[in-house]
N, CA and C atoms as an extended XYZ file, in Angstrom:
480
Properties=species:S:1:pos:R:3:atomname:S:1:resname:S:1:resid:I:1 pbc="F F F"
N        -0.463        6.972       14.881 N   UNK     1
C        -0.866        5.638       15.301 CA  UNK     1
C        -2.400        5.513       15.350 C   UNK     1
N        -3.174        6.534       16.113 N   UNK     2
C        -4.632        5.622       16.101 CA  UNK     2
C        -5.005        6.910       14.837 C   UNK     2
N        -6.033        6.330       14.470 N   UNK     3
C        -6.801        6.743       13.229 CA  UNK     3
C        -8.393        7.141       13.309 C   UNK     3
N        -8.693        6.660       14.584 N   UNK     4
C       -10.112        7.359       14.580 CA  UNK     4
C       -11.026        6.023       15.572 C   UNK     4
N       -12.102        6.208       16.075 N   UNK     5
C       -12.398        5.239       16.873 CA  UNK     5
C       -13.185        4.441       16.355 C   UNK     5
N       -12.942        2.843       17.048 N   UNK     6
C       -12.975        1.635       16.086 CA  UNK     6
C       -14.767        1.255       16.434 C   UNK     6
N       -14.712        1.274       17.883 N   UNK     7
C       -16.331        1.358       18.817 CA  UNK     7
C       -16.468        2.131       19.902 C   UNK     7
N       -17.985        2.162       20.057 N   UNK     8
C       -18.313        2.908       21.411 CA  UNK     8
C       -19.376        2.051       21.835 C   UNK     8
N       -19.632        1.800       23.035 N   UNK     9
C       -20.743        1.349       23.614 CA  UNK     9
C       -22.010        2.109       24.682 C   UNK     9
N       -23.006        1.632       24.393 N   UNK    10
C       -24.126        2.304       25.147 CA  UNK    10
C       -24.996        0.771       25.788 C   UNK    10
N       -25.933        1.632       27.220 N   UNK    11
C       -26.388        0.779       27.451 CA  UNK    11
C       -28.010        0.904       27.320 C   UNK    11
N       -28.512       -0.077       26.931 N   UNK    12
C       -29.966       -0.095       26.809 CA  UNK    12
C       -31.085       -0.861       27.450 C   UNK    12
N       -32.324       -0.675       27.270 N   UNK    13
C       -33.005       -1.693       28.211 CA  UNK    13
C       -33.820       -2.727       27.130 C   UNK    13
N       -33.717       -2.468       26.191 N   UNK    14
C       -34.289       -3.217       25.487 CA  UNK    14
C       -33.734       -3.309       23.965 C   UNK    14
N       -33.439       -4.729       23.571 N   UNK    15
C       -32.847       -4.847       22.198 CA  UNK    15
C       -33.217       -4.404       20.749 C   UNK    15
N       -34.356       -5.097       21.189 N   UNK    16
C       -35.561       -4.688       19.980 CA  UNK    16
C       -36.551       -3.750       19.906 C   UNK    16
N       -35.944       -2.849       20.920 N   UNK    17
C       -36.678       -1.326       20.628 CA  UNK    17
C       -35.337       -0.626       19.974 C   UNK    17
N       -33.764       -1.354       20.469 N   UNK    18
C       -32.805       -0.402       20.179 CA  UNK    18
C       -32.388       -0.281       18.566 C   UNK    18
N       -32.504       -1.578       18.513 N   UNK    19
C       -31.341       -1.766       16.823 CA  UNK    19
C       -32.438       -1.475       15.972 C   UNK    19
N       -33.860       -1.542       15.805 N   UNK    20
C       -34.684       -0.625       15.001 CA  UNK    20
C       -34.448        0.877       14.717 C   UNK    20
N       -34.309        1.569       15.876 N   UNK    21
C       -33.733        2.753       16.536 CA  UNK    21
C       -32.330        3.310       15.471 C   UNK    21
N       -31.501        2.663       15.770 N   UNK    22
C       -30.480        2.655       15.166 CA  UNK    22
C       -30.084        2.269       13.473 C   UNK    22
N       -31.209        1.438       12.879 N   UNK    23
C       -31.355        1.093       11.939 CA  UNK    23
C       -31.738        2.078       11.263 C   UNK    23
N       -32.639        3.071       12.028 N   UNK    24
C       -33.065        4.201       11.343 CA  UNK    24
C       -32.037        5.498       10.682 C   UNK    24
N       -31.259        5.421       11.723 N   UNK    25
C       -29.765        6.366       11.697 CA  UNK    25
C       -29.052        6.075       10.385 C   UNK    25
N       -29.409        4.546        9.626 N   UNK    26
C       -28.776        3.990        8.773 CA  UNK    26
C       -27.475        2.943        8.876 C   UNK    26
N       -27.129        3.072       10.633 N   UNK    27
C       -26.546        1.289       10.761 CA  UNK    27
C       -26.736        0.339       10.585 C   UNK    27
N       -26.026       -0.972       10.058 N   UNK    28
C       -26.731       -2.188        9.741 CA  UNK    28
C       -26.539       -3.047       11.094 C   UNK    28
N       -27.126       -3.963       11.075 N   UNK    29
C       -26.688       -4.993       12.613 CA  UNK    29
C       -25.398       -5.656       11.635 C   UNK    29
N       -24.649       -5.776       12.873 N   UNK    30
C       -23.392       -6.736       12.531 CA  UNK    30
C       -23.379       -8.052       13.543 C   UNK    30
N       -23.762       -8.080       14.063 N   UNK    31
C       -24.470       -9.007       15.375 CA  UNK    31
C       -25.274       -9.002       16.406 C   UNK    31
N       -25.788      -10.173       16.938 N   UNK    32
C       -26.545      -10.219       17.893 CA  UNK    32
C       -26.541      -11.229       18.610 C   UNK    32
N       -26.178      -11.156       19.809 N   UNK    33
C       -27.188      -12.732       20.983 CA  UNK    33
C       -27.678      -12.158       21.936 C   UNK    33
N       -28.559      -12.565       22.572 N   UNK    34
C       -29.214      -12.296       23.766 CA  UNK    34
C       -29.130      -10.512       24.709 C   UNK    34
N       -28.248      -10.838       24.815 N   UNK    35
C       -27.715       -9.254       25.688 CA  UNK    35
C       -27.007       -7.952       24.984 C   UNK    35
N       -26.409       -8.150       23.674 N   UNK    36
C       -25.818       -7.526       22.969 CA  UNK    36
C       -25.914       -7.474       21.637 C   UNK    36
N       -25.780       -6.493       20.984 N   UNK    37
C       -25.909       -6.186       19.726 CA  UNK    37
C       -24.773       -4.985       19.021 C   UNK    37
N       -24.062       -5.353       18.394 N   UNK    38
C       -23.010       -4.457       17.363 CA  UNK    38
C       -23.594       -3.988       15.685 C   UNK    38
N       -23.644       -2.625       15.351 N   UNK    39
C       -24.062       -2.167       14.512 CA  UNK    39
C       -22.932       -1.758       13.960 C   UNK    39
N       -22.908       -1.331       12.186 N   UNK    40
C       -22.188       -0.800       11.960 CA  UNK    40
C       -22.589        0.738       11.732 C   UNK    40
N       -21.702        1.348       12.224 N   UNK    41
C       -21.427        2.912       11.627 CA  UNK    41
C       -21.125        3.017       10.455 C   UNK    41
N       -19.858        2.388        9.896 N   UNK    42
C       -19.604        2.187        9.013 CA  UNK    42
C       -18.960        0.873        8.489 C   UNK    42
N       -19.529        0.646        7.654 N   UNK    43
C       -19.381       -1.284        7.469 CA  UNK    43
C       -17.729       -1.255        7.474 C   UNK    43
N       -16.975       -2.478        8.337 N   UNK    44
C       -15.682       -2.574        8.308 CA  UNK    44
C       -14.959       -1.812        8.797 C   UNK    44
N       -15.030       -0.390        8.858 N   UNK    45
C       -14.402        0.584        9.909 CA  UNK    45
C       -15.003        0.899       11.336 C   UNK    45
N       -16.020        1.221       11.528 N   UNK    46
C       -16.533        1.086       12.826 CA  UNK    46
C       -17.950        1.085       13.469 C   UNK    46
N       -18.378        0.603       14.591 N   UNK    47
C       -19.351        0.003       15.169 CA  UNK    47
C       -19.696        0.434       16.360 C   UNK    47
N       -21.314        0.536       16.436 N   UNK    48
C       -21.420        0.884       17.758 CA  UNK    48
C       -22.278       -0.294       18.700 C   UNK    48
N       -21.736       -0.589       19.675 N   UNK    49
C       -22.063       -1.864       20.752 CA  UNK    49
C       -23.229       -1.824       21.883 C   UNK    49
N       -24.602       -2.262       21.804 N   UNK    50
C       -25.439       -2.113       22.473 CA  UNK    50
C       -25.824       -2.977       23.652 C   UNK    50
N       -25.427       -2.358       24.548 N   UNK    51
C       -25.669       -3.473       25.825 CA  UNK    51
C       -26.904       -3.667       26.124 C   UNK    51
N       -27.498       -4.609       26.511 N   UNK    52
C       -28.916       -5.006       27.253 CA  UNK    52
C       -29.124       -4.838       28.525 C   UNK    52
N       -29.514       -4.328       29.959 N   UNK    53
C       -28.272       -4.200       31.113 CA  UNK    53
C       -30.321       -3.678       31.672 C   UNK    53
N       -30.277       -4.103       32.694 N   UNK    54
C       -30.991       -3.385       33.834 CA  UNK    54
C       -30.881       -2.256       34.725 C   UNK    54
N       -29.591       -1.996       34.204 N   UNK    55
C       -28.893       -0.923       34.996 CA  UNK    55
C       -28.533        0.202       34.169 C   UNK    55
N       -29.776        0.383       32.750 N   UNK    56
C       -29.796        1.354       32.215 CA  UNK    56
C       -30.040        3.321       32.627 C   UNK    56
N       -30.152        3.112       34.097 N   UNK    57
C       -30.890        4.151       34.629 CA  UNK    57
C       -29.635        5.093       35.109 C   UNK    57
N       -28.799        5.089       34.725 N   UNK    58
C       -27.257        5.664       35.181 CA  UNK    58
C       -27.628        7.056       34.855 C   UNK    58
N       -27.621        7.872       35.913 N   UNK    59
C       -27.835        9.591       35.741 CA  UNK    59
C       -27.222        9.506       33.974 C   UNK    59
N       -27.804       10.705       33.357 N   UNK    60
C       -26.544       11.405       32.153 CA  UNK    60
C       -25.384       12.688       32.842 C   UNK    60
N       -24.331       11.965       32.130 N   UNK    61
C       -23.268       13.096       32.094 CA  UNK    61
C       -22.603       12.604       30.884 C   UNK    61
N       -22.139       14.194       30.096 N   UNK    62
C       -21.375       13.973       29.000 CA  UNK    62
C       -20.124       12.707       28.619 C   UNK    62
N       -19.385       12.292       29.969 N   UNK    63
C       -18.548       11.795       29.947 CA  UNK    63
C       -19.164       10.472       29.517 C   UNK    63
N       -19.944       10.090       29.653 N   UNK    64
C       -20.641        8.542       29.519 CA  UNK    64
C       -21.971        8.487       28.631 C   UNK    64
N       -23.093        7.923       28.093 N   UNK    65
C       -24.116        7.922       27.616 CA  UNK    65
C       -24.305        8.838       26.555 C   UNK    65
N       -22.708        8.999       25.929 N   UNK    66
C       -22.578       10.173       24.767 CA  UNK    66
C       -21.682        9.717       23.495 C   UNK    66
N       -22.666        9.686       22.648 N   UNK    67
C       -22.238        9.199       21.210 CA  UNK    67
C       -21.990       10.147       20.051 C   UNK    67
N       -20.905       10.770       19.774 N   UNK    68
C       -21.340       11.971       18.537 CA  UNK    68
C       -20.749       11.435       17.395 C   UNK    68
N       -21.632       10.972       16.051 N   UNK    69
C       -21.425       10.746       14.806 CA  UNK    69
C       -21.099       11.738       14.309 C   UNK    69
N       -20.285       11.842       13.335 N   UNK    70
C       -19.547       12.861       12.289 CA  UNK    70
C       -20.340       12.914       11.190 C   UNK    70
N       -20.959       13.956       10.636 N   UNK    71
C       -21.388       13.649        9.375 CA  UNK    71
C       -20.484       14.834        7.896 C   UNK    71
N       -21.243       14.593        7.362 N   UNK    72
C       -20.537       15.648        6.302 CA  UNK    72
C       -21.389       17.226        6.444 C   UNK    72
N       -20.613       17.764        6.356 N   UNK    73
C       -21.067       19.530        6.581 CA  UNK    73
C       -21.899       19.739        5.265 C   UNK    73
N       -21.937       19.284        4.529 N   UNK    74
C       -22.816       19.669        3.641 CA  UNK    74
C       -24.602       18.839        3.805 C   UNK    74
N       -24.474       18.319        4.804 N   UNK    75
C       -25.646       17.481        5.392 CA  UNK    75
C       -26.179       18.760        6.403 C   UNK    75
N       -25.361       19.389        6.976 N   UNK    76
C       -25.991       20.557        8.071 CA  UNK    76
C       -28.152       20.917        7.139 C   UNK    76
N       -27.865       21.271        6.244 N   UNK    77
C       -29.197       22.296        5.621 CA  UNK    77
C       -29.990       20.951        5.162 C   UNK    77
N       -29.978       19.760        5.724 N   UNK    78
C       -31.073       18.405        5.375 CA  UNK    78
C       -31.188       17.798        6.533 C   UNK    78
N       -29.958       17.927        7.725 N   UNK    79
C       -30.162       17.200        8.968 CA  UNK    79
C       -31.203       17.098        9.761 C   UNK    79
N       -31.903       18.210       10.195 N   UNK    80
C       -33.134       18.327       10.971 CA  UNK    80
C       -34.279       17.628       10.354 C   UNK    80
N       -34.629       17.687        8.482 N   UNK    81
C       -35.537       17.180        8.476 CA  UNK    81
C       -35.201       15.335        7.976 C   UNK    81
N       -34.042       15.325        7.661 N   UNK    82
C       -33.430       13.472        7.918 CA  UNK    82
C       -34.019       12.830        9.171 C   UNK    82
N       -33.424       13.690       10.593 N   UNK    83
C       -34.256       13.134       11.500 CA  UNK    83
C       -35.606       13.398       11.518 C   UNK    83
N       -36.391       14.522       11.054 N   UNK    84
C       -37.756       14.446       11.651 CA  UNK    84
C       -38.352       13.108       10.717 C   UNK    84
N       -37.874       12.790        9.419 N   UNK    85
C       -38.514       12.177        8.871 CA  UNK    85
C       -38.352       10.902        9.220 C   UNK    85
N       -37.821       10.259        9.922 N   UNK    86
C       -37.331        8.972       10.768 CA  UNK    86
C       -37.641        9.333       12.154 C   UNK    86
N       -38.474       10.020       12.570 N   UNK    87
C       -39.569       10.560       14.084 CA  UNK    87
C       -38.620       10.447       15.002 C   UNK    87
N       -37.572       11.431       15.003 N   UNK    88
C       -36.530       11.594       15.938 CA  UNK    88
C       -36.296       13.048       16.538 C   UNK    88
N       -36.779       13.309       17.693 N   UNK    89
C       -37.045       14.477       17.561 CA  UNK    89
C       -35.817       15.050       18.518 C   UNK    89
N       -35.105       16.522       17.731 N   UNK    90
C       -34.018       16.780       18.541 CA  UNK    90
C       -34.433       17.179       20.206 C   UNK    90
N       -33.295       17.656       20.411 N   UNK    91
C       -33.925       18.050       21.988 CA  UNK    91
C       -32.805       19.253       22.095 C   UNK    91
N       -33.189       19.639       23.094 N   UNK    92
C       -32.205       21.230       24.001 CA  UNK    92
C       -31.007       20.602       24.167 C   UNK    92
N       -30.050       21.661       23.913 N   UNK    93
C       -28.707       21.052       24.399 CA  UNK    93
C       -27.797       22.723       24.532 C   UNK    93
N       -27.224       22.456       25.440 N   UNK    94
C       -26.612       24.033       25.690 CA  UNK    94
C       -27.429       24.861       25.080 C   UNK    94
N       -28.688       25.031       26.007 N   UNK    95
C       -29.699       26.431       26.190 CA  UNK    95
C       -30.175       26.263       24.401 C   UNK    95
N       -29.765       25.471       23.636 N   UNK    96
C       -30.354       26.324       22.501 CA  UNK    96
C       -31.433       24.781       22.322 C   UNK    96
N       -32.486       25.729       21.405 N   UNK    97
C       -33.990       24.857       21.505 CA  UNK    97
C       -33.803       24.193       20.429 C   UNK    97
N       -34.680       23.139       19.742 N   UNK    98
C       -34.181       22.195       18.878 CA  UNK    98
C       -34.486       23.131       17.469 C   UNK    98
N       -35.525       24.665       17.704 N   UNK    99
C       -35.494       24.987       16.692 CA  UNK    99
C       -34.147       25.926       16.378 C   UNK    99
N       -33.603       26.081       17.367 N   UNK   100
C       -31.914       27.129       17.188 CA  UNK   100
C       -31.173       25.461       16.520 C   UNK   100
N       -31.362       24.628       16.605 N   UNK   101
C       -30.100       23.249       15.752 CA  UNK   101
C       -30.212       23.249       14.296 C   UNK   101
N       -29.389       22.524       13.455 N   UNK   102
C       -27.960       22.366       14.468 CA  UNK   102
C       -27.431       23.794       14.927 C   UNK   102
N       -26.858       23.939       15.989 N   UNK   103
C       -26.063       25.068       16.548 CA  UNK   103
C       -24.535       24.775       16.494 C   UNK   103
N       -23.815       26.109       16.414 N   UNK   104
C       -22.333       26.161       16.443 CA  UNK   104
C       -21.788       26.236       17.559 C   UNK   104
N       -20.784       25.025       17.261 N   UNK   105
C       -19.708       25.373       18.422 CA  UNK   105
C       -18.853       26.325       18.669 C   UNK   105
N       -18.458       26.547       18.882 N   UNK   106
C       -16.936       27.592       19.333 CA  UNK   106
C       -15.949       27.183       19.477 C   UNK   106
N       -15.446       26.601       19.342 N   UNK   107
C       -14.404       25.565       20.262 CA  UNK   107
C       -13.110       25.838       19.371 C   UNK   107
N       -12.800       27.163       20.046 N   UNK   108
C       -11.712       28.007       19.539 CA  UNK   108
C       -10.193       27.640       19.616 C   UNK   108
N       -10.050       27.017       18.937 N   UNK   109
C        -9.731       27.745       17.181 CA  UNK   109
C       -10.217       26.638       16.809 C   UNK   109
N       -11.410       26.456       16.758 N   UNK   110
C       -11.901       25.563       15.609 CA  UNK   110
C       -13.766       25.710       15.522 C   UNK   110
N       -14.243       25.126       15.047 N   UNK   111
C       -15.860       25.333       15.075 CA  UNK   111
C       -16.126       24.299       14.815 C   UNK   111
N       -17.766       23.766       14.992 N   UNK   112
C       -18.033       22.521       14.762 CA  UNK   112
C       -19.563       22.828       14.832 C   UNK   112
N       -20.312       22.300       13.783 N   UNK   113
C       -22.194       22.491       14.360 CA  UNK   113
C       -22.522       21.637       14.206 C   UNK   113
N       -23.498       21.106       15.151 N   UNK   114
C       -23.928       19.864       15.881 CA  UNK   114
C       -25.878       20.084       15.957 C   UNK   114
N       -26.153       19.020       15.913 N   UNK   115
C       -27.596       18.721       16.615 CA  UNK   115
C       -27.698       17.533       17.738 C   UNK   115
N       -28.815       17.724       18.106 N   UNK   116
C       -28.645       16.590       19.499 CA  UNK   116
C       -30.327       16.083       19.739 C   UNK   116
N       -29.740       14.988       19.838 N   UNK   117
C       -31.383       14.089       20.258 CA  UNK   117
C       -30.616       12.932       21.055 C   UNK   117
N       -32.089       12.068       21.557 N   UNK   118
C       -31.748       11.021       22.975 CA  UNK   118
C       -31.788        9.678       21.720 C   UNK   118
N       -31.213        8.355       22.233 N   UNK   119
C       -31.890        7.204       21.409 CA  UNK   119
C       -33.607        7.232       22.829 C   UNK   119
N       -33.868        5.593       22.258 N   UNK   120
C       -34.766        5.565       23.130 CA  UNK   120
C       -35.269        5.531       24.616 C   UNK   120
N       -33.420        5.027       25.070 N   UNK   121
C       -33.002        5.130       26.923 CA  UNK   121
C       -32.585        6.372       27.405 C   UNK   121
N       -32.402        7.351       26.470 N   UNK   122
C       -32.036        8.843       26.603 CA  UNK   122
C       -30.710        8.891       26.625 C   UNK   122
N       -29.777        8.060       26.235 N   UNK   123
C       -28.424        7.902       25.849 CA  UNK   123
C       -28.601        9.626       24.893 C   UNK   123
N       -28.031        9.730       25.234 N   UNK   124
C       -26.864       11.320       24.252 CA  UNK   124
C       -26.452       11.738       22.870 C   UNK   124
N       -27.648       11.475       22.090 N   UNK   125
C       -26.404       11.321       20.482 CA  UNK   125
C       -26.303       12.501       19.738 C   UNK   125
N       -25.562       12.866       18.688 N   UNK   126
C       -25.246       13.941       18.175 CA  UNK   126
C       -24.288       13.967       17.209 C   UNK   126
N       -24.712       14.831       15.936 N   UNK   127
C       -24.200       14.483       14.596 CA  UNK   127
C       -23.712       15.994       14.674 C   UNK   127
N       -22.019       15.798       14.134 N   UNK   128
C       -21.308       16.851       14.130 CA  UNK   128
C       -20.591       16.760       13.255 C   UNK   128
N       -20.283       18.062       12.444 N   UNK   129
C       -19.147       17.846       11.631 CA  UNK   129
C       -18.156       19.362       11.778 C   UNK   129
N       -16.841       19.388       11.794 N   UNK   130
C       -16.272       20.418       11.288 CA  UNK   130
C       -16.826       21.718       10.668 C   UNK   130
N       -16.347       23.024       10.816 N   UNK   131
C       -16.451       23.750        9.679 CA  UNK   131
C       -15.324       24.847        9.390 C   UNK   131
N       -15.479       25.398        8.557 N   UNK   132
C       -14.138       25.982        7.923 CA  UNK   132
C       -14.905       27.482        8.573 C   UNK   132
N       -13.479       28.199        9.532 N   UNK   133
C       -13.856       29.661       10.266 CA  UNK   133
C       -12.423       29.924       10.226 C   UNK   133
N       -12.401       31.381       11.022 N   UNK   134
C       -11.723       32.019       10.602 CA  UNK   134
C       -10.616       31.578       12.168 C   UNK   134
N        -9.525       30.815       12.169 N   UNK   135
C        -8.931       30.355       13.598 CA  UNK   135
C        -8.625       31.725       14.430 C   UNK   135
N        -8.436       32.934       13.885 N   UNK   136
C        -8.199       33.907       14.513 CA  UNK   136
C        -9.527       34.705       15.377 C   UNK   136
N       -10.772       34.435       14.628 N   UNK   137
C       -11.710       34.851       14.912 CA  UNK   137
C       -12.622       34.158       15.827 C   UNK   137
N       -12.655       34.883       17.239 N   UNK   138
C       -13.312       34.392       18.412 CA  UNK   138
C       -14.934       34.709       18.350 C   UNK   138
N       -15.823       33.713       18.584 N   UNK   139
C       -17.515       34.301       18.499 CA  UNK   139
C       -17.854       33.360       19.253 C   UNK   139
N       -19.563       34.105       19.716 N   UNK   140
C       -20.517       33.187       20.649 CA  UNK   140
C       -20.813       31.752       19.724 C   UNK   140
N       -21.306       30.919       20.484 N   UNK   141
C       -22.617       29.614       20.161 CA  UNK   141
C       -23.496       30.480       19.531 C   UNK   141
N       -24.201       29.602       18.233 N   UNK   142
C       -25.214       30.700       17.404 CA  UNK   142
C       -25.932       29.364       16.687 C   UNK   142
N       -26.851       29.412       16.599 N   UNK   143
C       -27.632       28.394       15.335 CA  UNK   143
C       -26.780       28.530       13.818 C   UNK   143
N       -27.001       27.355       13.666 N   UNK   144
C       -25.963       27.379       12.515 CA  UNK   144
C       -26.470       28.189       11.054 C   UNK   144
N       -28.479       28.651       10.998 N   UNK   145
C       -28.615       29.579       10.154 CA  UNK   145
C       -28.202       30.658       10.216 C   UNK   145
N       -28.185       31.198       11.667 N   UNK   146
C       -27.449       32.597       12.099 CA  UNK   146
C       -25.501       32.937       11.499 C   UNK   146
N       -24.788       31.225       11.876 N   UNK   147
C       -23.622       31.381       11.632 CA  UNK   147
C       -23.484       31.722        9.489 C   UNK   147
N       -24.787       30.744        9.159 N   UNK   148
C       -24.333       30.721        7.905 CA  UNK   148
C       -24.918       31.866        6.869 C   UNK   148
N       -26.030       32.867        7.778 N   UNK   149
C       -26.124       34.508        7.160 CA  UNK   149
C       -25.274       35.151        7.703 C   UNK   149
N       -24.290       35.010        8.918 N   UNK   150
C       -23.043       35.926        8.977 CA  UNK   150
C       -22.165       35.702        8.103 C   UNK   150
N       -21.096       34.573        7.824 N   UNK   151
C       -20.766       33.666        6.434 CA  UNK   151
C       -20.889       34.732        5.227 C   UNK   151
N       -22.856       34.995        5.091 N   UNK   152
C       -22.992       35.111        3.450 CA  UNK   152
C       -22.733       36.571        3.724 C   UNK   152
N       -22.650       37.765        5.240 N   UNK   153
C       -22.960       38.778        4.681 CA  UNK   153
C       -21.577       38.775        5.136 C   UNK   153
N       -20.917       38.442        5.628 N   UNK   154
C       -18.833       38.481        5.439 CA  UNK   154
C       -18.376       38.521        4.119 C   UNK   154
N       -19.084       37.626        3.421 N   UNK   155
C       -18.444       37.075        2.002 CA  UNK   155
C       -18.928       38.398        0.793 C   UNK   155
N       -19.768       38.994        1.119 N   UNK   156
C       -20.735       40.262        0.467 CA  UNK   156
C       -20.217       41.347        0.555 C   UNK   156
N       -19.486       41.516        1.718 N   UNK   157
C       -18.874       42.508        2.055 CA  UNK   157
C       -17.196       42.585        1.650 C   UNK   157
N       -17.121       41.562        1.161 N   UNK   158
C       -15.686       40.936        0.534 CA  UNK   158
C       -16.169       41.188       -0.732 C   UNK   158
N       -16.818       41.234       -1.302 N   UNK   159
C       -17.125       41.428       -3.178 CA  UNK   159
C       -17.694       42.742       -3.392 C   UNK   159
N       -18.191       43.400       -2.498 N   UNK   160
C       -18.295       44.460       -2.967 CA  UNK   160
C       -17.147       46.052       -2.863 C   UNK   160
């Protein structure tokens, strides 16, 4: 029945610092009046909803002020400098520094490597995609260059 999520909303303090912001990510605006603004993620499938709100100052916790875009895993080895070149600068996220990102998840039996930066209200965002591991095989959080020279010297050790 559901297929994947249609929107998410965040709140912001300002409009026209946000959807520039977001424009950069490569969403288009899909609307606007006064207090709100809807972008697309992806044109016709889904959107993300920007509130205007004075009451942008809501502590962070994961459960709320957290947006994670999916991207394609073959984007991992261009991601860092996609954002630097659109002046987005990652930030720390589970102990690892923005130069350990993207970093791997664990999230056993499955993996996932992610990077993480704030928008401009310090909302939560983070581009993640899947990756193909071994479901039997349990390991730490690692930067995803670390995961992907273990990868090449697994695969080395398989051919020779």
């Amino acid at each position: 029945m559901i297929r994947g999520i249609y929107e998410a909303h965040l709140p912001v303090s300002d409009l026209t610092v946000s959807i520039p912001f977001y424009e950069k990510l490569g969403m288009k605006l899909a609307f606007q009046n006064e207090s709100l603004a809807f972008l697309w993620i992806i044109e016709g499938e889904s959107w993300l909803g920007l509130w205007e709100s004075n009451r942008v100052e809501v502590p962070y916790h994961p459960s709320i002020r957290h947006v994670a875009f999916r991207i394609n895993p073959e984007s991992l080895e261009t991601v860092k400098k996609w954002l630097d070149e659109r002046d987005i600068e990652v930030r720390t996220a589970f102990k690892m520094t923005p130069a350990e990102q993207p970093l791997v998840l664990p999230n056993f039996p499955h993996a996932h490597a992610a990077i993480y930066f704030d928008d401009p209200d310090g909302n939560s965002l983070e581009l993640i995609t899947f990756l193909e591991t071994d479901p039997t095989a349990a390991f730490q959080m690692m930067s995803f260059a670390n995961w992907s020279e273990e990868k090449r010297m697994q695969g080395s050790q398989h051919t020779e």
